[in-house]
N, C-alpha and C positions, 0 to 999 in steps of 0.2 A: 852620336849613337853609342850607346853603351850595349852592357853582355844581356842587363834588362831588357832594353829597346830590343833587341833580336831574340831574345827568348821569348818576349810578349808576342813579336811579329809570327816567329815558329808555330805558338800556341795555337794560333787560328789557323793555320794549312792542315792540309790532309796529308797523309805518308805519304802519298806520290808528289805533290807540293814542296815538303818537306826535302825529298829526294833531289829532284831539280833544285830546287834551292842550294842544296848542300854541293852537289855534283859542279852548278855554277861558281860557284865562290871557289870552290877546287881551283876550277880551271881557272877562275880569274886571278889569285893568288899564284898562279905561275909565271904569269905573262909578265912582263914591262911594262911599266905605266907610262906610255908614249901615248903618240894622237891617236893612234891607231886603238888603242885599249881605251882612252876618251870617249872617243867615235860609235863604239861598241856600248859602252856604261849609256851614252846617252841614246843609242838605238834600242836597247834593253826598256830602259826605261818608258821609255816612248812607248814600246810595247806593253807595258803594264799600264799604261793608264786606260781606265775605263771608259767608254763609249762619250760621256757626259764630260769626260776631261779634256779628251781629246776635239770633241765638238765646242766645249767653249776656247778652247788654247787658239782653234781652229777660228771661229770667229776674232777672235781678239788680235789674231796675225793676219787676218784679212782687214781690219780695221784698220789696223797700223800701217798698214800697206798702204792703204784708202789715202788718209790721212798724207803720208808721205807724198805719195803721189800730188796729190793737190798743193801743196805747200811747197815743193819742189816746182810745180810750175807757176804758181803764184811770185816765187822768189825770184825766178827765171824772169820775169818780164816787171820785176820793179815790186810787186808788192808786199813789198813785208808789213808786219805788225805797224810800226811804227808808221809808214807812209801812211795805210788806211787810215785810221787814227787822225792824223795830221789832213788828210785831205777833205775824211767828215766834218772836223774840228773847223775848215775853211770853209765848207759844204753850208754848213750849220749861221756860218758868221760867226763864232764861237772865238773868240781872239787869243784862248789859253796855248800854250806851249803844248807840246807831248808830255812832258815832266811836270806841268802843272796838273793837266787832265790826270796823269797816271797817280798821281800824288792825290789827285781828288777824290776818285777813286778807292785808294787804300792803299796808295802808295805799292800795288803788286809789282813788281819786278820780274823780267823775266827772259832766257835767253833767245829769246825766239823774235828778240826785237832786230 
């Protein structure tokens, strides 16, 4: 960010915006940039994002959650990528390796194996 990029940003607040704005940067330009100053920059922010930002961030951290969850206990009891794979592959009567199929494939790679 440059003097532009904040003079652009300024242009579009209202004087009281403007104020706050100014008053923050004060304050923050005195502290220490420790965890603690961190902590605050990313609760600020947080606070700025609009209704529609915070609703998908929100979705997408429930996702990831999802996701982990299920893949954490899939790993927990043996199933990772590569078993599946290798068991359908047996399932199937299919006689190719994992590295065959994956290379069949398109050759994806990936560390989740």
């Amino acid at each position: 960010m440059d003097a532009s990029d904040l003079i652009g940003m300024v242009a579009a607040t209202t004087q009281d915006q403007c104020r706050d704005l100014g008053n923050l940067l004060l304050d923050l330009a005195e502290q220490p940039r420790d965890d603690k100053w961190k902590a605050f920059i990313v609760m600020t922010r947080n606070q700025m994002e609009t209704p529609q930002q915070r609703t998908l961030a929100a979705a997408i951290e429930a996702g990831n959650k999802r996701v982990t969850a299920i893949s954490d206990g899939l790993h927990a009891d043996g199933m990772d990528h590569r078993t599946l794979i290798e068991a359908e592959l047996a399932r199937r009567g299919d006689g190719r390796t994992f590295e065959q199929y994956r290379d069949s494939v398109g050759g994806v790679r990936s560390n989740a194996i």
